[in-house]
Backbone as CSV, one residue per row, in Angstrom:
resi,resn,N_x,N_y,N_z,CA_x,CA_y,CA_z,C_x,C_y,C_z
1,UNK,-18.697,13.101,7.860,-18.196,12.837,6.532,-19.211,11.958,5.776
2,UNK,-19.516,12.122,4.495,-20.909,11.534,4.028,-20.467,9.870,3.368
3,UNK,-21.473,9.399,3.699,-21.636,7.579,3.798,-20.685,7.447,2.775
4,UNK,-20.017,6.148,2.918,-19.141,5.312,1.437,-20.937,5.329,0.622
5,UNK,-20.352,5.385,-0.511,-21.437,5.169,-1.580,-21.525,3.397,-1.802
6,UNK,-22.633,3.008,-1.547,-23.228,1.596,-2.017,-24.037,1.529,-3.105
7,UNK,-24.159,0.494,-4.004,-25.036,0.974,-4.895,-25.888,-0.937,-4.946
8,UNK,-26.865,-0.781,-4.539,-27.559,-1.966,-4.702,-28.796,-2.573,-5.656
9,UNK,-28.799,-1.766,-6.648,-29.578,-1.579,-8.007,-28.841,-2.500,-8.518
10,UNK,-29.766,-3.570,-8.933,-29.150,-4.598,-10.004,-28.928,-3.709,-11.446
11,UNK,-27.381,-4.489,-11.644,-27.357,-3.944,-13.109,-26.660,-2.493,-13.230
12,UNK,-26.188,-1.455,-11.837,-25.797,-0.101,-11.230,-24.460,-0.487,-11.393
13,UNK,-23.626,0.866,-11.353,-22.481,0.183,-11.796,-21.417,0.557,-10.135
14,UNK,-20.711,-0.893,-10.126,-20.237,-0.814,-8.954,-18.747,0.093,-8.164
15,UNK,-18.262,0.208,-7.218,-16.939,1.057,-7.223,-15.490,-0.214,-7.310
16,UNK,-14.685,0.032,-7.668,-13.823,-0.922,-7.864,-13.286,-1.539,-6.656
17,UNK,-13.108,-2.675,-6.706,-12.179,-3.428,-5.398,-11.158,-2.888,-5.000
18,UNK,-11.127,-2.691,-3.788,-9.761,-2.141,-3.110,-8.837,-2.449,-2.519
19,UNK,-7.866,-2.383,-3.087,-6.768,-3.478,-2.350,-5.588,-2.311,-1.471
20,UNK,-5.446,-2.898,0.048,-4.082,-2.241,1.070,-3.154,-2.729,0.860
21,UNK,-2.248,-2.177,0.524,-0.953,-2.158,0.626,-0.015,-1.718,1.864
22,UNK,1.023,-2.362,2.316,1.326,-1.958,3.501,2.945,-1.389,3.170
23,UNK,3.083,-0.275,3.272,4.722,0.728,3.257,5.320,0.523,4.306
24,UNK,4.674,0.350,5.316,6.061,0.493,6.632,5.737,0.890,7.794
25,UNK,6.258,0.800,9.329,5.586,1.210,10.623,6.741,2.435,11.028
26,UNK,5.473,3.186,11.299,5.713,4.221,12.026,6.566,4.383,13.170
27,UNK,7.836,4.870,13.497,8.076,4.928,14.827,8.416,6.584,14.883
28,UNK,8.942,6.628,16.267,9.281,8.032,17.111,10.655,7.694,17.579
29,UNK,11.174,8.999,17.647,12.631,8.932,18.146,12.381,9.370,19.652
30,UNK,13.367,8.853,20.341,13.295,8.823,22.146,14.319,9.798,22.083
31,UNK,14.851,10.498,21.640,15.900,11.382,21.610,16.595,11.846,20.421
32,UNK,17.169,13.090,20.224,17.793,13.283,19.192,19.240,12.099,18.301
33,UNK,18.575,12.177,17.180,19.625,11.120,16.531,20.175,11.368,14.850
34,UNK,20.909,11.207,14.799,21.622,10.770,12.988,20.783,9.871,12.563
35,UNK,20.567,10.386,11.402,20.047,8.835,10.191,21.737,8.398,9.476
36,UNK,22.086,7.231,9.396,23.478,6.811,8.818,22.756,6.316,7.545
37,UNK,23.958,6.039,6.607,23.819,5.905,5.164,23.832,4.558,5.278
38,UNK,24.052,3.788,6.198,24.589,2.539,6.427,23.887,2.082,8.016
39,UNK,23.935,0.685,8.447,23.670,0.645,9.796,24.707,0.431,10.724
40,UNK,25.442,1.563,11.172,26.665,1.586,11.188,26.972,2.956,11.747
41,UNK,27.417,3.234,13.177,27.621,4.823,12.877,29.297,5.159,12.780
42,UNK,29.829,3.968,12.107,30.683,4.784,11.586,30.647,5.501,10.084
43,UNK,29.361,5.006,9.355,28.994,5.330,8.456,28.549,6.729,8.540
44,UNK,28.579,7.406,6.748,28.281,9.091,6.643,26.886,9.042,7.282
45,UNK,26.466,10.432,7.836,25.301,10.845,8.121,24.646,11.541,6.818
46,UNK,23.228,10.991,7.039,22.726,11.526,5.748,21.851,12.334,5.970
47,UNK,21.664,12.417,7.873,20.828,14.127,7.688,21.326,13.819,9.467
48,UNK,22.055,14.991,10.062,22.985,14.927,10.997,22.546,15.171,12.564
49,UNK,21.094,15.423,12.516,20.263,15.101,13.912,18.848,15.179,13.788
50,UNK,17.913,14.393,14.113,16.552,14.451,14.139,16.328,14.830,15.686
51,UNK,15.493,15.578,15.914,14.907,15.836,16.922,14.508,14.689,17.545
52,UNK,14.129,14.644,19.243,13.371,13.922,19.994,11.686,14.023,19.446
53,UNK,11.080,13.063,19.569,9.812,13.005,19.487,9.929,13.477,18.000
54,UNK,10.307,12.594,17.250,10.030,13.021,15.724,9.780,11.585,14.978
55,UNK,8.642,11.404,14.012,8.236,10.388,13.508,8.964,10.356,12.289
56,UNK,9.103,9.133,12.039,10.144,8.457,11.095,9.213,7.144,9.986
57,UNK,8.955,6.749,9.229,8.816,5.396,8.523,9.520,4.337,8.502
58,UNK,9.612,3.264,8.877,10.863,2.347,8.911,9.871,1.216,8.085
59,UNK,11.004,0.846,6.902,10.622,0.045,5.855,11.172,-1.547,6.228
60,UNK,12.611,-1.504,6.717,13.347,-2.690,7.358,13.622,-2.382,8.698
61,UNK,13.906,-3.833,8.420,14.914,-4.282,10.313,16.344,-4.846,9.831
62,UNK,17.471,-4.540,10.313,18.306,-5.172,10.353,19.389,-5.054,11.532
63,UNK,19.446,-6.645,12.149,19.734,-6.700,13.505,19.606,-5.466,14.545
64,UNK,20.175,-4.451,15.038,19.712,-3.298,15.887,19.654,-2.321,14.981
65,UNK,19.495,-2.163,14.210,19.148,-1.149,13.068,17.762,-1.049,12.657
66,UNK,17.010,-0.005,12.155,16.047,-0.053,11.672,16.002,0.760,9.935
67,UNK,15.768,0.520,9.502,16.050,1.674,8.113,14.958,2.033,7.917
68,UNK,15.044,3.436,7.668,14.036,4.572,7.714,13.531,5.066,5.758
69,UNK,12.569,5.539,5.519,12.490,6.475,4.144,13.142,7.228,4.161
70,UNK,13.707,7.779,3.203,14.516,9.219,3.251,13.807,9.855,2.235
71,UNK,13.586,11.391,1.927,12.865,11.633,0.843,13.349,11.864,-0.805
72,UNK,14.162,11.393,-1.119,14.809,10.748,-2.046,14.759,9.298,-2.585
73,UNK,13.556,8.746,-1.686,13.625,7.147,-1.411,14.464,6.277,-1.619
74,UNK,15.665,6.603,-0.754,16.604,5.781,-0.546,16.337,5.450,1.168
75,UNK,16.850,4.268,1.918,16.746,3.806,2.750,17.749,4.829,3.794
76,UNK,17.559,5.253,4.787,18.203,5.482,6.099,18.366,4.617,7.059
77,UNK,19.538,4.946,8.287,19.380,3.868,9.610,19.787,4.422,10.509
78,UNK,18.617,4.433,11.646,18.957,4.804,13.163,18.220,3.818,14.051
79,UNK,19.498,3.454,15.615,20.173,2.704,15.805,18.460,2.376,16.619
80,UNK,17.695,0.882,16.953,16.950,0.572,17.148,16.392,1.310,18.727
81,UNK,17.769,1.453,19.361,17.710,1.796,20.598,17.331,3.424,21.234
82,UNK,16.880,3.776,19.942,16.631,5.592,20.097,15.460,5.761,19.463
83,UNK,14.338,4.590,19.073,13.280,4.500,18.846,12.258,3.864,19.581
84,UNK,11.236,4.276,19.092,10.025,3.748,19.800,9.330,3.474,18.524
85,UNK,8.575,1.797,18.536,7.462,1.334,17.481,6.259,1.848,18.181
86,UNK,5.483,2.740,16.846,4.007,3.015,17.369,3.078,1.820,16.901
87,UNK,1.877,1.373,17.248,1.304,0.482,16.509,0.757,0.675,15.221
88,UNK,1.268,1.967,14.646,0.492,2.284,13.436,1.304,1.626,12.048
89,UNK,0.426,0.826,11.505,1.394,0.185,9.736,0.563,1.124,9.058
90,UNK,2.226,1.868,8.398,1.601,2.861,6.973,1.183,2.078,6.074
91,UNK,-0.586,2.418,5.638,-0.665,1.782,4.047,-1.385,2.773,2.997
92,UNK,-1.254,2.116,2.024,-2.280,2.925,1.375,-3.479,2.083,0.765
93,UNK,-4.394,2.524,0.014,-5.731,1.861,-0.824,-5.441,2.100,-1.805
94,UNK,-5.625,1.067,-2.858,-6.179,1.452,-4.537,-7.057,0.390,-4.687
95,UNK,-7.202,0.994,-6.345,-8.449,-0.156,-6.453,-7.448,-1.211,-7.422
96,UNK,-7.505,-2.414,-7.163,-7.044,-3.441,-7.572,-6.577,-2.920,-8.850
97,UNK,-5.477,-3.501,-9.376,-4.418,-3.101,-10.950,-4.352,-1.786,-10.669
98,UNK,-4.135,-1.029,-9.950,-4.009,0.434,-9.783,-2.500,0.576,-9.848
99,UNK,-2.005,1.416,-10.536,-0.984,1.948,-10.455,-0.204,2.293,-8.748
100,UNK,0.744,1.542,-7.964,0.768,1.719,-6.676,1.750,2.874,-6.102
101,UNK,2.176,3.516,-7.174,2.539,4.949,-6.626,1.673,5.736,-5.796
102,UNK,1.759,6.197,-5.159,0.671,6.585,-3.959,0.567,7.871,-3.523
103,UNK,-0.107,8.728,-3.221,0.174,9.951,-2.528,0.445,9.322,-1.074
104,UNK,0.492,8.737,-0.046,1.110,8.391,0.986,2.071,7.970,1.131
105,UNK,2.528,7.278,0.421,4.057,6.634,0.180,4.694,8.051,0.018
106,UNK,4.235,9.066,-1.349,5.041,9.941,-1.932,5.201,11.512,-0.838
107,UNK,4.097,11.425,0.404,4.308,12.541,1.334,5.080,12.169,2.164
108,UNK,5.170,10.674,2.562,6.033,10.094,3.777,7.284,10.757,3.236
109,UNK,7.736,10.509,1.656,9.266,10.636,2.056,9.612,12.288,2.077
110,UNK,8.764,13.215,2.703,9.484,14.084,2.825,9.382,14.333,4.001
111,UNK,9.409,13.553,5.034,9.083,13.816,6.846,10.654,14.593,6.930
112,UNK,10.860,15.415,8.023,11.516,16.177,8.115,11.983,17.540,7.205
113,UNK,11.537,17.920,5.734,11.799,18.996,5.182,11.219,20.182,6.031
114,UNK,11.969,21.194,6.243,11.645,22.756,7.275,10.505,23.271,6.582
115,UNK,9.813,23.468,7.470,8.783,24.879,7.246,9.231,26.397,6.857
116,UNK,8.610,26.638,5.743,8.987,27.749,5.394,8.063,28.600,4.879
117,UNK,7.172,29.595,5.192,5.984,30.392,4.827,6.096,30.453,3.676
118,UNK,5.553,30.415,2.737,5.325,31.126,1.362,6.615,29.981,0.173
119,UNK,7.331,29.285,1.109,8.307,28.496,0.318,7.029,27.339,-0.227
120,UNK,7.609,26.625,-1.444,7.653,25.968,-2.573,8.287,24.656,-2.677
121,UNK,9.321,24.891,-2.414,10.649,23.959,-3.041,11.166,22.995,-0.842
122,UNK,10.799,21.917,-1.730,11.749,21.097,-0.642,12.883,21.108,0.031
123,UNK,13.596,21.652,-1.271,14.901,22.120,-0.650,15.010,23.285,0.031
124,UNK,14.797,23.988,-0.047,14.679,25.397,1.045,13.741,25.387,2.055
125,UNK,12.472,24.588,2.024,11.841,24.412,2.791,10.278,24.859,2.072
126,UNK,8.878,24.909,2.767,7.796,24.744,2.287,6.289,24.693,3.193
127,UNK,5.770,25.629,2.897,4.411,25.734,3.943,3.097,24.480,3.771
128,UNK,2.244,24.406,4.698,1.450,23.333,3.956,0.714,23.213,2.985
129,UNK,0.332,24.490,2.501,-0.063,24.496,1.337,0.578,23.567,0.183
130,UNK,1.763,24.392,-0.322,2.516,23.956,-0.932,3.398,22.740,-1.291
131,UNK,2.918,21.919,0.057,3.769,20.447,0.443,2.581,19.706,-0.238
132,UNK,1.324,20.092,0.226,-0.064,18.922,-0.680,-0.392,19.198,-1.657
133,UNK,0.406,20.894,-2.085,0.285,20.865,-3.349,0.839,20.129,-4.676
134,UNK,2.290,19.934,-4.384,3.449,18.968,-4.648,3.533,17.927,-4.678
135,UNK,2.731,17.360,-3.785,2.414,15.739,-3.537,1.458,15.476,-4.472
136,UNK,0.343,16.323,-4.828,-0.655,16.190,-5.532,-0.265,16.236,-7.154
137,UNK,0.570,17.237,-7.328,0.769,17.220,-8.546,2.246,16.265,-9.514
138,UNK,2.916,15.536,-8.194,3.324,14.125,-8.500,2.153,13.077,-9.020
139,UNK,1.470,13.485,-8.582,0.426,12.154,-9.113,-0.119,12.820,-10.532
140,UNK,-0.577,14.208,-10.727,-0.657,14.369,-12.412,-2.105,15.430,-11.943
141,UNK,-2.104,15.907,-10.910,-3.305,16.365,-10.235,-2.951,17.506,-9.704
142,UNK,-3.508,18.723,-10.241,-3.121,20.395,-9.900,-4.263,20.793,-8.876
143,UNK,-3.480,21.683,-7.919,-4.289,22.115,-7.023,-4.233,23.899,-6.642
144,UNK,-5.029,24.561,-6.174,-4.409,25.636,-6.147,-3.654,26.037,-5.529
145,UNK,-3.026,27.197,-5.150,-1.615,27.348,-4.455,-2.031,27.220,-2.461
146,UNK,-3.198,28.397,-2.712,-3.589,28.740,-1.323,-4.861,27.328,-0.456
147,UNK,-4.706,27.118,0.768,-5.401,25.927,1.188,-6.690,26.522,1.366
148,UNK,-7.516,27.156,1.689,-9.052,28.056,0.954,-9.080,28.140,-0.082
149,UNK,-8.543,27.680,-1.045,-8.840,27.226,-2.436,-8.739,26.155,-2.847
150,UNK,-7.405,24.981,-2.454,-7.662,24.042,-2.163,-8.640,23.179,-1.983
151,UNK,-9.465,23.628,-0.748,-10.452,22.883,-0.020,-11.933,23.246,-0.575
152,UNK,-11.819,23.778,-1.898,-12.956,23.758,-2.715,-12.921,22.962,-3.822
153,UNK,-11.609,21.888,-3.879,-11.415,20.961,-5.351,-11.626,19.511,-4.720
154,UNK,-12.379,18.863,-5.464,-12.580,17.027,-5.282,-14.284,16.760,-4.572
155,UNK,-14.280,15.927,-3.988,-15.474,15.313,-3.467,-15.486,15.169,-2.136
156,UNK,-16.605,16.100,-1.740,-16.125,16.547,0.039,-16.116,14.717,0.730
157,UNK,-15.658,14.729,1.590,-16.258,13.797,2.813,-16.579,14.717,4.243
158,UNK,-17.552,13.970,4.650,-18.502,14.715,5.742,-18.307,13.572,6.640
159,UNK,-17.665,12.572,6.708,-17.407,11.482,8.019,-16.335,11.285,8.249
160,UNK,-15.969,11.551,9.738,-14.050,10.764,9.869,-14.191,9.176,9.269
161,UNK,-15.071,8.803,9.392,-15.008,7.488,9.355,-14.873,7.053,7.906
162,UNK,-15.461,7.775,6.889,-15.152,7.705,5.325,-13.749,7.866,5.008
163,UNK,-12.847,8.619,5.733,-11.418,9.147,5.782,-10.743,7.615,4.562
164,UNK,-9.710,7.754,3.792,-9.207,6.895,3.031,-7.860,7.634,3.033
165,UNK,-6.739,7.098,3.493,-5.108,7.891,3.146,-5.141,8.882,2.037
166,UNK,-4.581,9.744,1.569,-4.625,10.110,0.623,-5.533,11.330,0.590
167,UNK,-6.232,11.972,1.661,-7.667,12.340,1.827,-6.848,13.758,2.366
168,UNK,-7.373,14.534,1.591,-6.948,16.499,1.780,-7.672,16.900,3.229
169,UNK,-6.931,17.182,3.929,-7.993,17.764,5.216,-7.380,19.527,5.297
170,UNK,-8.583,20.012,5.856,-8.476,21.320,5.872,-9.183,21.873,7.542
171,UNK,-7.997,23.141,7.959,-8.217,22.921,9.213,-8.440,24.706,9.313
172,UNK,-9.420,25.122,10.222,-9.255,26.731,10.483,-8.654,27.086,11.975
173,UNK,-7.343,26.832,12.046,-6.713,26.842,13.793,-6.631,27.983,14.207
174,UNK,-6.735,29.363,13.251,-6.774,30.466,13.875,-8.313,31.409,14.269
175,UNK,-9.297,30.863,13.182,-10.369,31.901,13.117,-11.306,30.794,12.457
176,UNK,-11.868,31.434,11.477,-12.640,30.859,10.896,-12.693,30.577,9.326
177,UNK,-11.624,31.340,9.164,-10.998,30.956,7.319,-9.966,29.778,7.911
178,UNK,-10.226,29.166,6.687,-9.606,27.831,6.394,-8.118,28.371,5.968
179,UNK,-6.766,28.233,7.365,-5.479,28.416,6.910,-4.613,27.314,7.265
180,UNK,-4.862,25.867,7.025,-3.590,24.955,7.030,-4.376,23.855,6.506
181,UNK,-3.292,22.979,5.725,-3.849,21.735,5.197,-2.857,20.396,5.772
182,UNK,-3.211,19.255,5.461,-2.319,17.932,5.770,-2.853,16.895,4.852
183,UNK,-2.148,15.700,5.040,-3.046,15.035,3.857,-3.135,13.565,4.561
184,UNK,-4.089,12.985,5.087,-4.437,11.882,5.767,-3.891,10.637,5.488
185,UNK,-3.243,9.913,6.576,-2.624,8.677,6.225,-2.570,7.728,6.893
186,UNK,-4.073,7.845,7.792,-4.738,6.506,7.926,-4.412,6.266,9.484
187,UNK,-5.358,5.854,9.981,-5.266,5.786,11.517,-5.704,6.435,12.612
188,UNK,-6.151,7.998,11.790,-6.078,8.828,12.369,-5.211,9.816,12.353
189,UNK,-3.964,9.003,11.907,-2.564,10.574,11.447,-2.722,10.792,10.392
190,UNK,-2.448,11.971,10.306,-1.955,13.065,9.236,-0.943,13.412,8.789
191,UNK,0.002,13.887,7.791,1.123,14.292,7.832,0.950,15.577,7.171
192,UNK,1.827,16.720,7.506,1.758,18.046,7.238,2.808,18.956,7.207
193,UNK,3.096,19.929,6.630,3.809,20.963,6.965,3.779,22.133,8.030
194,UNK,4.001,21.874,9.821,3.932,22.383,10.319,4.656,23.625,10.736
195,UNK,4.509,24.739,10.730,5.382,26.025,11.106,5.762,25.681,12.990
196,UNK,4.548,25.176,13.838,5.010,24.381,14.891,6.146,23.283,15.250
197,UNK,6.129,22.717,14.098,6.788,21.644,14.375,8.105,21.541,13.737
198,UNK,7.899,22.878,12.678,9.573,22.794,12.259,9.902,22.842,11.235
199,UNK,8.206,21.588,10.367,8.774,21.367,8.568,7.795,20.138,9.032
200,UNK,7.721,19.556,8.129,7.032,18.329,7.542,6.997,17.086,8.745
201,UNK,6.185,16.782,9.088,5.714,15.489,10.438,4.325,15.227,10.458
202,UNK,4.231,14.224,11.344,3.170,13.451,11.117,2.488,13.911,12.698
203,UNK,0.959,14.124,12.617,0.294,13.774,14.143,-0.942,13.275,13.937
204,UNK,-1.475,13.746,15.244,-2.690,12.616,15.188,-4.452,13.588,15.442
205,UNK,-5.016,13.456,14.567,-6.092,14.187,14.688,-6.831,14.066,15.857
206,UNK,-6.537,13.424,17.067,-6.894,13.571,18.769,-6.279,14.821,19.013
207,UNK,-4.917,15.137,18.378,-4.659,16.397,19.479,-5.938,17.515,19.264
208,UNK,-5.622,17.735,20.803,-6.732,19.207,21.153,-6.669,20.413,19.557
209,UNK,-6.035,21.007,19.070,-5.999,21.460,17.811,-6.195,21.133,16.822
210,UNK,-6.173,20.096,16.352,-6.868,20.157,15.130,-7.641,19.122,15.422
211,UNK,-8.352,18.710,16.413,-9.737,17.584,16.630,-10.904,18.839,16.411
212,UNK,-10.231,20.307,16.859,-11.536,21.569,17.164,-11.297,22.099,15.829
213,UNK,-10.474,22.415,14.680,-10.446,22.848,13.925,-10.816,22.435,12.561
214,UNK,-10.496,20.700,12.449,-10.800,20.430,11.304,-12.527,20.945,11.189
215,UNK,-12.180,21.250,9.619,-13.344,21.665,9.129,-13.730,21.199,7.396
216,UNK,-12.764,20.482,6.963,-13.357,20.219,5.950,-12.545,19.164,5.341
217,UNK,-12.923,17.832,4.614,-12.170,16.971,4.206,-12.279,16.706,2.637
218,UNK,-11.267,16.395,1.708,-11.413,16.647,0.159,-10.768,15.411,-0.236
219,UNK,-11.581,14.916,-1.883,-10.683,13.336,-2.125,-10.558,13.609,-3.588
């Protein structure tokens, strides 16, 4: 991924200060569970089982409760004891006085929406294309529909190590055309619309698949 740009010419004009912001830590569920509306399960369920091994955002703690994003950004809660803390804190970058609406904040809250080929809409469900397309154009920023078209808009990066949240990655897992996208959120994870995984989750660019596939990164 190609160098952060430095500019050491007196008098050159510099890139703006960047300030992290921190959204919330990542955990995993140890088993299938309810998110409650409340921390409380006698409280309504507000989405009525998450899978085992499914990543979540948790914004609070309260006593054995943890409260989760929901993608509506309202708060969820499942019960402390059916989670696991990863060491990863979601953040994002801007440059100082930046407006802190975020494309990472704004992909987190749709963890769990279904995969759906050729779908669009959150509510019915949505391929990855279409999930970074959506995210992108919350922020005021159009992209094209298909991810090989996609991955020809912005300013490549050529280093994992340049990687910044927010960062379009493009992966060829079947061949050699570019067919799935995710959108980087620091650490090393990604979050995406997987047809594997169900709908919308987060992993980690170590797994064996997309460590061999990524092929191209966009900002």
């Amino acid at each position: 991924m190609p160098q952060s740009r430095s500019v050491s010419r007196r008098g050159a004009p510099r890139e703006p200060e960047y300030v992290t912001h921190r959204i919330g830590r990542l955990i995993e569920t140890l088993r299938p569970t309810p998110i409650y509306a409340q921390p409380s399960t006698r409280s309504a369920a507000l989405y009525p089982q998450t899978p085992a091994q499914f990543y979540l955002m948790m914004t609070q703690q309260r006593g054995d409760w943890c409260g989760v994003l929901m993608n509506n950004g309202s708060v969820g809660w499942v019960p402390r004891r059916v989670v696991q803390l990863t060491p990863y804190d979601v953040v994002y970058t801007l440059p100082r006085g930046a407006d802190p609406a975020h494309v990472t904040r704004l992909a987190m809250r749709y963890l769990g929406v279904r995969y759906r080929w050729g779908g669009n809409d959150p509510r019915t469900g949505m391929d990855c294309s279409s999930f970074v397309k959506l995210i992108y154009e919350q922020m005021g920023i159009r992209l094209p529909r298909r991810a090989r078209d996609q991955a020809k808009v912005g300013m490549p990066i050529t280093r994992f190590e340049d990687l910044r949240p927010g960062d379009r990655l493009y992966f060829a897992v079947k061949g050699k055309e570019i067919d799935h996208t995710g959108l980087y959120i620091g650490d090393g994870y990604f979050i995406h619309s997987s047809r594997q995984r169900g709908g919308v989750q987060v992993d980690h660019l170590n797994h064996p698949t997309y460590r061999r596939s990524l092929v191209a990164a966009r900002r």
